[in-house]
N, CA, C and O of each residue as an XYZ file, in Angstrom:
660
protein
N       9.620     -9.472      5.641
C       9.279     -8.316      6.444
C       8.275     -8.664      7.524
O       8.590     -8.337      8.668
N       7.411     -9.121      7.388
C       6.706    -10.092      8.350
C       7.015    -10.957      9.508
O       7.555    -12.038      9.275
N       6.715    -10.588     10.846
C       7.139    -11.329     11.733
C       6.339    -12.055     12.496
O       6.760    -12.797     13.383
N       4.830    -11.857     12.139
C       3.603    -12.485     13.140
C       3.564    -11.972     14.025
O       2.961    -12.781     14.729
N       3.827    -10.866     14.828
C       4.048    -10.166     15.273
C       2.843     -9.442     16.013
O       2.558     -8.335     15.556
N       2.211     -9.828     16.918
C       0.948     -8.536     17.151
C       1.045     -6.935     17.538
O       1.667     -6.455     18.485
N       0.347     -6.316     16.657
C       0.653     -5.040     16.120
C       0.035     -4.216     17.290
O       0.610     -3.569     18.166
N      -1.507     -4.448     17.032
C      -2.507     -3.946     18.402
C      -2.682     -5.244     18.453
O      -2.120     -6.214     17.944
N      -3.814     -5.036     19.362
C      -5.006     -6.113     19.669
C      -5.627     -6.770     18.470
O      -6.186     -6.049     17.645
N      -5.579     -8.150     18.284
C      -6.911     -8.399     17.363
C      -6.078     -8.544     16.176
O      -6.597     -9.179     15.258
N      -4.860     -8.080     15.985
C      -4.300     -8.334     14.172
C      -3.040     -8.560     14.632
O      -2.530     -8.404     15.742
N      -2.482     -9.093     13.228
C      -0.994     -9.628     13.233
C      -0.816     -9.237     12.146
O      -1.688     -9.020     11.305
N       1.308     -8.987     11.937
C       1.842     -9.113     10.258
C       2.047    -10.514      9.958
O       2.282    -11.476     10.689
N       1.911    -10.404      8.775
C       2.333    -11.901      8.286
C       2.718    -11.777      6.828
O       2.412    -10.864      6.062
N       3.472    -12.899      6.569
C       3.709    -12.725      4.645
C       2.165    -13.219      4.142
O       1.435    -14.026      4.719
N       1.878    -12.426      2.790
C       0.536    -12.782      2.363
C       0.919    -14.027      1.869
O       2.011    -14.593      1.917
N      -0.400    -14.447      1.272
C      -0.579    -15.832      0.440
C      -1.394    -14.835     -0.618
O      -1.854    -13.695     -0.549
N      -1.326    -15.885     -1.644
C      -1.820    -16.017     -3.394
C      -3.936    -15.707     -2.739
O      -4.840    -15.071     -3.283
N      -3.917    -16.322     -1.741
C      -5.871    -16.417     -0.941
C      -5.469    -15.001     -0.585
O      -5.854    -14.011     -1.207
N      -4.843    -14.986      0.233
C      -4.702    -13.081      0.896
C      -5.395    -12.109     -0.293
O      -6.583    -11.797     -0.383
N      -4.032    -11.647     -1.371
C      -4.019    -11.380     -2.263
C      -5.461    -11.545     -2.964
O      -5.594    -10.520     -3.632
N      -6.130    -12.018     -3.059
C      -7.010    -12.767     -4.054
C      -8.648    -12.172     -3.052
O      -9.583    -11.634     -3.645
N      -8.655    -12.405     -1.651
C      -9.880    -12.525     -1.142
C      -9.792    -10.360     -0.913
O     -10.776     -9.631     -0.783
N      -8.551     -9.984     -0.938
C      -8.759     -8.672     -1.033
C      -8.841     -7.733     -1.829
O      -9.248     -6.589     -1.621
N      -8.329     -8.349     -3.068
C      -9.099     -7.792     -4.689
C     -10.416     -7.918     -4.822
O     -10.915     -7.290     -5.756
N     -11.114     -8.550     -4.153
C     -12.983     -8.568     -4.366
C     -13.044     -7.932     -3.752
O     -13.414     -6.998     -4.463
N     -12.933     -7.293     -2.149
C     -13.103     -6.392     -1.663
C     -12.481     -5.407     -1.325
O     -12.832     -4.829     -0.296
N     -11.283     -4.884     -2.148
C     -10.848     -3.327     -2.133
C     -11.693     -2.251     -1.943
O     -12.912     -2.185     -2.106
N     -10.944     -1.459     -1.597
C     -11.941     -0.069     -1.819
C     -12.146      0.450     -2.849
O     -11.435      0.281     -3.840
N     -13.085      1.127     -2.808
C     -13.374      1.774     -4.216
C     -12.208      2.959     -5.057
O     -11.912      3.257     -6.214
N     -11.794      3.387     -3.581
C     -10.658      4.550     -4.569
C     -10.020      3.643     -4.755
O     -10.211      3.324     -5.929
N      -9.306      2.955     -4.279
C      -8.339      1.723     -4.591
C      -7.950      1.590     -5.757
O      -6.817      1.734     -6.215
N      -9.657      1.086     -6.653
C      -9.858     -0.002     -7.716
C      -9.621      1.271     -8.332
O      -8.980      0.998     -9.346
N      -9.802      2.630     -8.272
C     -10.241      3.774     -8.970
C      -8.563      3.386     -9.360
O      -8.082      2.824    -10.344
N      -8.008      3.892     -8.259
C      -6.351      4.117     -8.726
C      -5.692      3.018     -9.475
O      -4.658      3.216    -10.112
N      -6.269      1.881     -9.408
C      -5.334      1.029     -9.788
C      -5.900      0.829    -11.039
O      -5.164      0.278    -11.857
N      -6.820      1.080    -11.336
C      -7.292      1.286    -12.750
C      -6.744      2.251    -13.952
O      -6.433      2.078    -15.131
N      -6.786      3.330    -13.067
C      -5.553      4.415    -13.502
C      -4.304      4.156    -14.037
O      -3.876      4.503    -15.138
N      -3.694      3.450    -13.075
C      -2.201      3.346    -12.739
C      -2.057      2.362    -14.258
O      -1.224      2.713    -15.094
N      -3.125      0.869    -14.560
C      -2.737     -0.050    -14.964
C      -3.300      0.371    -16.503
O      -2.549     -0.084    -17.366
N      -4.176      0.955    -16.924
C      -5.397      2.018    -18.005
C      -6.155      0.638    -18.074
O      -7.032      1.020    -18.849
N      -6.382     -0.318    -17.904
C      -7.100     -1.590    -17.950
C      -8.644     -1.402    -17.212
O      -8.600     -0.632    -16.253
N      -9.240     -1.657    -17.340
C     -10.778     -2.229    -16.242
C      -9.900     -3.354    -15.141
O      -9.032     -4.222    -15.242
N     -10.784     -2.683    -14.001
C     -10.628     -3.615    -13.050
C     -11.112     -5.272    -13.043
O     -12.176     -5.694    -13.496
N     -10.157     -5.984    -12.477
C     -10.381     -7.236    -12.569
C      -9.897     -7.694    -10.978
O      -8.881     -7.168    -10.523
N     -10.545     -8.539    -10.278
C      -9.831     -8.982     -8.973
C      -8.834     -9.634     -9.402
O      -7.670     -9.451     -9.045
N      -9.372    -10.760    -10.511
C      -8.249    -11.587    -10.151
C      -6.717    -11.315    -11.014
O      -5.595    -11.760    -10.769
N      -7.178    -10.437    -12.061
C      -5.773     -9.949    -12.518
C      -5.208     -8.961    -11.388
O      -4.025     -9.145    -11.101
N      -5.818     -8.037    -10.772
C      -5.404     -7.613     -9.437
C      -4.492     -7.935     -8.500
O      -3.591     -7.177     -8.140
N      -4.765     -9.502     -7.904
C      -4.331    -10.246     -7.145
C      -2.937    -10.749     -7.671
O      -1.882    -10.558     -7.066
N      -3.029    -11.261     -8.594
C      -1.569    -11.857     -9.797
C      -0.610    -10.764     -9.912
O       0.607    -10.875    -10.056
N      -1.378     -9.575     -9.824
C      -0.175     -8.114    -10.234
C       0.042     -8.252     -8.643
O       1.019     -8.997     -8.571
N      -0.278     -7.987     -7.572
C       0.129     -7.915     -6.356
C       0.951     -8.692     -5.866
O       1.856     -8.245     -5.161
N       0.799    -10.429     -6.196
C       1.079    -11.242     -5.754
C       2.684    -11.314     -6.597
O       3.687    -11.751     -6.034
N       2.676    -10.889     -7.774
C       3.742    -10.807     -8.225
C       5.096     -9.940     -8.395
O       6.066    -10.139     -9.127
N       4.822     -8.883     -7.446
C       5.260     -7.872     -7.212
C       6.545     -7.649     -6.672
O       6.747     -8.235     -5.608
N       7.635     -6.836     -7.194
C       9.048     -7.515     -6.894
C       9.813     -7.118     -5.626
O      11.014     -7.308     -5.434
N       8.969     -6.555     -4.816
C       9.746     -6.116     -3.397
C       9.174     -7.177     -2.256
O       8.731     -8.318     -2.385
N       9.308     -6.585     -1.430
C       8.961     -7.385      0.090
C       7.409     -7.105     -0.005
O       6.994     -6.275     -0.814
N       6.789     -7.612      0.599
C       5.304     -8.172      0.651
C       4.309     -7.914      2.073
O       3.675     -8.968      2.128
N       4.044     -7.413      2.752
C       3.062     -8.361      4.211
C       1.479     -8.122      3.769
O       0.930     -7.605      2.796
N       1.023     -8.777      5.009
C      -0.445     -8.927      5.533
C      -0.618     -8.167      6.772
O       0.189     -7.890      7.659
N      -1.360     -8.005      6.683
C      -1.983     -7.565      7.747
C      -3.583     -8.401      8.152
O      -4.539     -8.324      7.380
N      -3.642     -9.165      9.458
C      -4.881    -10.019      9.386
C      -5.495     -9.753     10.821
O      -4.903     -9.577     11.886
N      -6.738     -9.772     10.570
C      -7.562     -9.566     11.985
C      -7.588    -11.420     12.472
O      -7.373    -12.432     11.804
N      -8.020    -11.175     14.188
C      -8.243    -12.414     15.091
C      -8.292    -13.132     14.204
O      -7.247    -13.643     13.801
N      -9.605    -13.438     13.553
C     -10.103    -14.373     12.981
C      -9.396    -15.085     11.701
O      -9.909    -15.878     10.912
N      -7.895    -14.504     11.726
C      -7.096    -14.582     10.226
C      -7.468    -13.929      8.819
O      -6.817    -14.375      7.874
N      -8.633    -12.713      8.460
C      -8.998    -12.911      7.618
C      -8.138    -11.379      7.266
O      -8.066    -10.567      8.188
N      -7.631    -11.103      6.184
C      -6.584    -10.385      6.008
C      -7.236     -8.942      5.843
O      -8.345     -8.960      5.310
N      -6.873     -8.031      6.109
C      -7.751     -6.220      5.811
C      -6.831     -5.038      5.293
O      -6.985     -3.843      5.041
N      -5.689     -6.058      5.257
C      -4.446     -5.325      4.234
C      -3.822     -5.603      3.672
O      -4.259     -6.754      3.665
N      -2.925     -5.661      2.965
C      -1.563     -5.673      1.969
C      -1.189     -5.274      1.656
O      -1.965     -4.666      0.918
N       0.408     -4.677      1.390
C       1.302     -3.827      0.950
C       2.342     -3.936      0.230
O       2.502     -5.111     -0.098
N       3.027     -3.339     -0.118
C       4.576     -4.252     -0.418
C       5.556     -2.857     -0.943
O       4.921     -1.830     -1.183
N       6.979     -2.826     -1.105
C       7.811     -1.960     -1.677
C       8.530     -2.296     -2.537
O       9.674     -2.701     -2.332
N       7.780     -2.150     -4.122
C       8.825     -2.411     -5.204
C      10.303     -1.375     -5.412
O      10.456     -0.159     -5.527
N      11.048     -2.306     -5.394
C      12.449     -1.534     -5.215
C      12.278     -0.633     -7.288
O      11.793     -1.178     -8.280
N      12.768      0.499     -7.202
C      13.034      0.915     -8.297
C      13.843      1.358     -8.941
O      13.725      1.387    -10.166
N      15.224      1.976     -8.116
C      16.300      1.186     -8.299
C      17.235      1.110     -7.014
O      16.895      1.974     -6.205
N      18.038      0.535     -6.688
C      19.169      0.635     -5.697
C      19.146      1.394     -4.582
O      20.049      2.225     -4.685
N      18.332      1.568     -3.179
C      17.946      2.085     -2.260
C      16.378      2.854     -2.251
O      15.708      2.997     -1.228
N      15.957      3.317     -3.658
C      14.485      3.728     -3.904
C      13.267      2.469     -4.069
O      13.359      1.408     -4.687
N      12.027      3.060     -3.213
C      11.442      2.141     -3.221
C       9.948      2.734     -3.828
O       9.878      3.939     -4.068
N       9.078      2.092     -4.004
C       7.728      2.657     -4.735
C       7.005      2.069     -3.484
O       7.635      1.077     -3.115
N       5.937      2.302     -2.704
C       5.204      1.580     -1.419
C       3.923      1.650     -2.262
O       3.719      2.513     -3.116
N       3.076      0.652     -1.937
C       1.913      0.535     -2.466
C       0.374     -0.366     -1.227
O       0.471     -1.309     -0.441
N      -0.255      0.080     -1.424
C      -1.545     -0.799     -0.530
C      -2.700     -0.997     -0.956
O      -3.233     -0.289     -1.810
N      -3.274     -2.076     -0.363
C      -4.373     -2.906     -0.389
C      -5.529     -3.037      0.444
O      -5.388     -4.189      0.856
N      -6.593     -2.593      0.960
C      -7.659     -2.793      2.065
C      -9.028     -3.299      1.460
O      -9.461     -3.758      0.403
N      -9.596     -2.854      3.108
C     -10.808     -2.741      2.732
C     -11.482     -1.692      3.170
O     -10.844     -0.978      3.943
N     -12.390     -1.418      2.968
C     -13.314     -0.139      3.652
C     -13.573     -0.853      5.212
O     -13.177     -0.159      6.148
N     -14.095     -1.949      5.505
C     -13.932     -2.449      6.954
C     -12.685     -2.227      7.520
O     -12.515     -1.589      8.559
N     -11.831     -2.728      6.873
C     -10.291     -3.187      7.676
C      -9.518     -1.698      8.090
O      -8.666     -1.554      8.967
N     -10.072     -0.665      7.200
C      -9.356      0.700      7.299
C     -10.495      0.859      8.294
O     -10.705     -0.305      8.636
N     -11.090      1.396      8.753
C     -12.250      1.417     10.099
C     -11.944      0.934     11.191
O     -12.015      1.637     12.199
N     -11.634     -0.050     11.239
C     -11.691     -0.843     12.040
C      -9.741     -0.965     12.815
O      -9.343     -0.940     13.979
N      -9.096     -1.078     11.649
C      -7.659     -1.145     11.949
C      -6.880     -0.394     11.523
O      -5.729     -0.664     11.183
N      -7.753      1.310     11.465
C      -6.588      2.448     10.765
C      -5.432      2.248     11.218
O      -4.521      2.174     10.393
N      -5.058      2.071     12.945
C      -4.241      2.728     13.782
C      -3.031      1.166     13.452
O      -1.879      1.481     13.152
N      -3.218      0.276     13.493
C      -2.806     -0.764     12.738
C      -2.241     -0.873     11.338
O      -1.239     -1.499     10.992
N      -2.983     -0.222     10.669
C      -2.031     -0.238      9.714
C      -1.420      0.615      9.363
O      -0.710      0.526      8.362
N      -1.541      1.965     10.267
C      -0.274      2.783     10.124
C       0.694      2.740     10.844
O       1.860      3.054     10.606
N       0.154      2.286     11.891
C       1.773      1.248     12.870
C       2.852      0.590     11.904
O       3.981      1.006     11.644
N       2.227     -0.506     11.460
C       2.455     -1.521     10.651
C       3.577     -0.587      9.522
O       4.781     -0.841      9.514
N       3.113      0.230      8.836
C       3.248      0.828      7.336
C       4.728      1.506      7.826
O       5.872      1.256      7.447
N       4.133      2.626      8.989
C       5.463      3.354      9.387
C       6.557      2.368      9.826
O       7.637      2.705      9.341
N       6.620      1.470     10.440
C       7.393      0.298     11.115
C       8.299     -0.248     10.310
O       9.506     -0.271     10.551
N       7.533     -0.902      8.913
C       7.822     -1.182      7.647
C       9.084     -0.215      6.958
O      10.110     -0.705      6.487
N       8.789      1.229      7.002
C       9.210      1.883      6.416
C      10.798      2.144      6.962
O      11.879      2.226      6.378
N      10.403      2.226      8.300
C      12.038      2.292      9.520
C      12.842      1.294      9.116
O      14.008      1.524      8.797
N      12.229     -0.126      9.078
C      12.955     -1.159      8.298
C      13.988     -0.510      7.246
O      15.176     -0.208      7.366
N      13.151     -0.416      6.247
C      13.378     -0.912      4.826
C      14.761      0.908      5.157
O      15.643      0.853      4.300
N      14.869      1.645      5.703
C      15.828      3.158      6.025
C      16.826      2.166      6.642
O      17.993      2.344      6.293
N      16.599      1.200      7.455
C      18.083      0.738      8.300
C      18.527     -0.042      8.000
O      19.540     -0.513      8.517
N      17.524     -0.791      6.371
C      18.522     -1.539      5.616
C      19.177     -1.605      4.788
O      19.895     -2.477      4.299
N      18.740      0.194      4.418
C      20.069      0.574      3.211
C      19.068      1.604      2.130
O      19.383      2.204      1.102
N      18.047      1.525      2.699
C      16.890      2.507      1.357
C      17.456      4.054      1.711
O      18.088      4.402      2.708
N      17.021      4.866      0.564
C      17.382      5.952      0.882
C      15.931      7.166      1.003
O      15.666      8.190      1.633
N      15.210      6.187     -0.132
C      13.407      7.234     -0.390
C      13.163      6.019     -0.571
O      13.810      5.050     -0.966
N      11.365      6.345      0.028
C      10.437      5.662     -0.388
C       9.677      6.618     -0.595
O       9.785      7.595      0.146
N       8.737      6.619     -1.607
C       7.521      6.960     -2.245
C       6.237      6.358     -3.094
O       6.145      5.219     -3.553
N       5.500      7.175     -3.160
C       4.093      6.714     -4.241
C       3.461      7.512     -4.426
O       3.340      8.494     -3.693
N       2.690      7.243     -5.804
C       2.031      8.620     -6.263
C       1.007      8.344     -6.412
O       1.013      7.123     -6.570
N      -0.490      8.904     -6.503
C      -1.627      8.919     -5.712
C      -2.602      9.563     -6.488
O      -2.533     10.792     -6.501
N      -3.551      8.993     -7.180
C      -4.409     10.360     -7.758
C      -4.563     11.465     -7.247
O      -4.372     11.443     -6.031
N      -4.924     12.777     -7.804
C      -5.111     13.285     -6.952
C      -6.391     13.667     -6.346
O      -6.346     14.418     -5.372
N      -7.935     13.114     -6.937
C      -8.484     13.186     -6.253
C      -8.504     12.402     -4.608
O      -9.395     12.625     -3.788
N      -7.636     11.710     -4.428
C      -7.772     10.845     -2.918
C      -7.048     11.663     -1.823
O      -5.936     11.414     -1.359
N      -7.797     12.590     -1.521
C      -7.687     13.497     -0.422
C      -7.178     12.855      1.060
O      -6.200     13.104      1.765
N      -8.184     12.012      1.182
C      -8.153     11.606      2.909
C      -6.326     10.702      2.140
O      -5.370     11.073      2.820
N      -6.053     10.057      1.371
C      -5.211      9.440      0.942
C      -3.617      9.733      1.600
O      -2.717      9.077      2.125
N      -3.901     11.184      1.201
C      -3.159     12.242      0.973
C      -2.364     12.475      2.190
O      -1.169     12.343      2.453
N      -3.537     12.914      2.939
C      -3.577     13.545      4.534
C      -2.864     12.647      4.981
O      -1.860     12.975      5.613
N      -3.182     11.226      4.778
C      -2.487      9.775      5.485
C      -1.219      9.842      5.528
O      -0.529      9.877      6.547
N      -0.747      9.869      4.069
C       0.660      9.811      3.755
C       1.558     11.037      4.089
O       2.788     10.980      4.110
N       0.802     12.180      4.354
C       1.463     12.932      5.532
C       1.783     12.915      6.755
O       2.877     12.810      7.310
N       0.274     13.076      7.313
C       0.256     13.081      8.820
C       0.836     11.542      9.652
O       1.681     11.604     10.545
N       0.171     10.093      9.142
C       0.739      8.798      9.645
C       2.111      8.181      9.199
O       2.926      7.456      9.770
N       2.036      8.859      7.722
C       3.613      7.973      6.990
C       4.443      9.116      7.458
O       5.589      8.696      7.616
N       4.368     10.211      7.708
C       5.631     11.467      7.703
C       6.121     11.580      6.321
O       7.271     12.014      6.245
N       5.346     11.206      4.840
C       5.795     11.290      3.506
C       5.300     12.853      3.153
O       4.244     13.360      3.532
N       6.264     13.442      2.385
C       6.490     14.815      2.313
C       5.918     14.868      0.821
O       6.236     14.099     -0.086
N       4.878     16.082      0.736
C       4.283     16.459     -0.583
C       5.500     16.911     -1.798
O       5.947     18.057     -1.750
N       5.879     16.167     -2.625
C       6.830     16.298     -3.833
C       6.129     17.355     -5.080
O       6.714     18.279     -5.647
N       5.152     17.041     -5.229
C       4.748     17.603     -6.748
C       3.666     16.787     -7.359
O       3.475     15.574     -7.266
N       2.924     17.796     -8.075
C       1.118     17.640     -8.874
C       2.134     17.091    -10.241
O       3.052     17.836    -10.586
N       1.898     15.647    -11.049
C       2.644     15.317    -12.438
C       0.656     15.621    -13.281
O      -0.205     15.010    -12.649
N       0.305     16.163    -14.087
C      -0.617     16.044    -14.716
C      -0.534     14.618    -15.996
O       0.559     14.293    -16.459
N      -1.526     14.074    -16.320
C      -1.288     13.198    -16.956
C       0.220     11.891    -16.498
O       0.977     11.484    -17.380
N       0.306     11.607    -15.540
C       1.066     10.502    -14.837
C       0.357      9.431    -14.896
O       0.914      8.456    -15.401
N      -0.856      9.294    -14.481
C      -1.281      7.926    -14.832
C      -1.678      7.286    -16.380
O      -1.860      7.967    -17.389
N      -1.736      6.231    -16.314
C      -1.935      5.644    -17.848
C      -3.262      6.052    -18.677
O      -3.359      5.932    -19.899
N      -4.541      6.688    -17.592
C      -5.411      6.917    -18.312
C      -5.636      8.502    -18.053
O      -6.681      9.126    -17.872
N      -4.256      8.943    -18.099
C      -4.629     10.610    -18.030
C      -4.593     11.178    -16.746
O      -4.262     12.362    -16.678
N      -4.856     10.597    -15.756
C      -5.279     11.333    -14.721
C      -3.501     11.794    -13.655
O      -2.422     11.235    -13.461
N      -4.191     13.155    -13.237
C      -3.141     14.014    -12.699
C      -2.768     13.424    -11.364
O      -3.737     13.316    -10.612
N      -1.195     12.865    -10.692
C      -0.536     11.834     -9.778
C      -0.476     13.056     -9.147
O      -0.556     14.117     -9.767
N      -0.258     12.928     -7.236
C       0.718     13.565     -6.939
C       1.854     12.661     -5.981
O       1.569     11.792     -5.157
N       3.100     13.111     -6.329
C       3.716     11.997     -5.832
C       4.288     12.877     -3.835
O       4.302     14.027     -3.397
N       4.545     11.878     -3.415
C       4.886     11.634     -1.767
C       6.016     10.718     -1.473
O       6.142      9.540     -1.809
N       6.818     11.477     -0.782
C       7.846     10.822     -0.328
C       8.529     10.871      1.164
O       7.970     11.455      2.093
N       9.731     10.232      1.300
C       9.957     10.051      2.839
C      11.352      9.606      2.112
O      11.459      8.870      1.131
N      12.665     10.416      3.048
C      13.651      9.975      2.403
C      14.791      9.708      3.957
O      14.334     10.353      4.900
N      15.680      9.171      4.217
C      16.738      8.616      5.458
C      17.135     10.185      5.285
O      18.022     10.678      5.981
């Protein structure tokens, strides 16, 4: 999915590396770690973090500022046969600094993965992550589905978002 491609100014896509992966599990965001803590019922760990990301069975990118140092990651695990699950990675800098970037990037991604045969993509989201929320409306065009209570592994109430061809 990655083409090196300059997005804006200052960043490129690229396929991550195992370092990508790895240098952005120490610095995720905090809802991030919140959700993915959720999602996995485990304590956060970077580097088990990085291994679950890195191992992840859909398409993959980066997102990296000038200097190469990466401020995103994403990827779409297929779930089954045209459905996809979308998932991401930052930082509190890299979202600041390269919102408009990585919703270029994300939506771009998404046009892809519709003209190559997907039919939905979605992801579900705690629901305390408000600004989260707003994102996956207003930048992804992903449409509010439904509040699941108890969806995540440690209890906490999902709401899922989608975007369908």
């Amino acid at each position: 999915m990655a083409d090196g491609q300059p997005i804006v100014t200052g960043c490129r896509l690229s396929l991550p590396t195992l370092r990508d992966f790895a240098w952005l599990a120490e610095r995720m965001r905090p809802d991030e770690i919140e959700q993915w803590t959720a999602k996995t019922g485990v304590a956060y760990d970077a580097e088990t973090c990085a291994l679950v990301m890195a191992n992840a069975a859909g398409p993959k990118f980066a997102l990296v500022d000038a200097a190469g140092r990466p401020f995103a990651v994403g990827g779409f695990d297929p779930v089954r046969p045209g459905v996809y699950e979308c998932w991401a990675a930052g930082t509190l800098e890299g979202w600041d600094a390269h919102w408009r970037a990585i919703t270029l990037t994300c939506a771009r991604l998404m046009r892809r993965l519709f003209a190559d045969g997907a039919h939905r993509i979605q992801t579900t989201a705690l629901s305390s992550r408000i600004r989260a929320h707003e994102w996956y409306e207003r930048g992804l065009s992903m449409h509010r589905e439904g509040e699941h209570p108890g969806w995540f592994a440690d209890g906490a109430t999902g709401i899922t978002f989608a975007r369908t061809r």
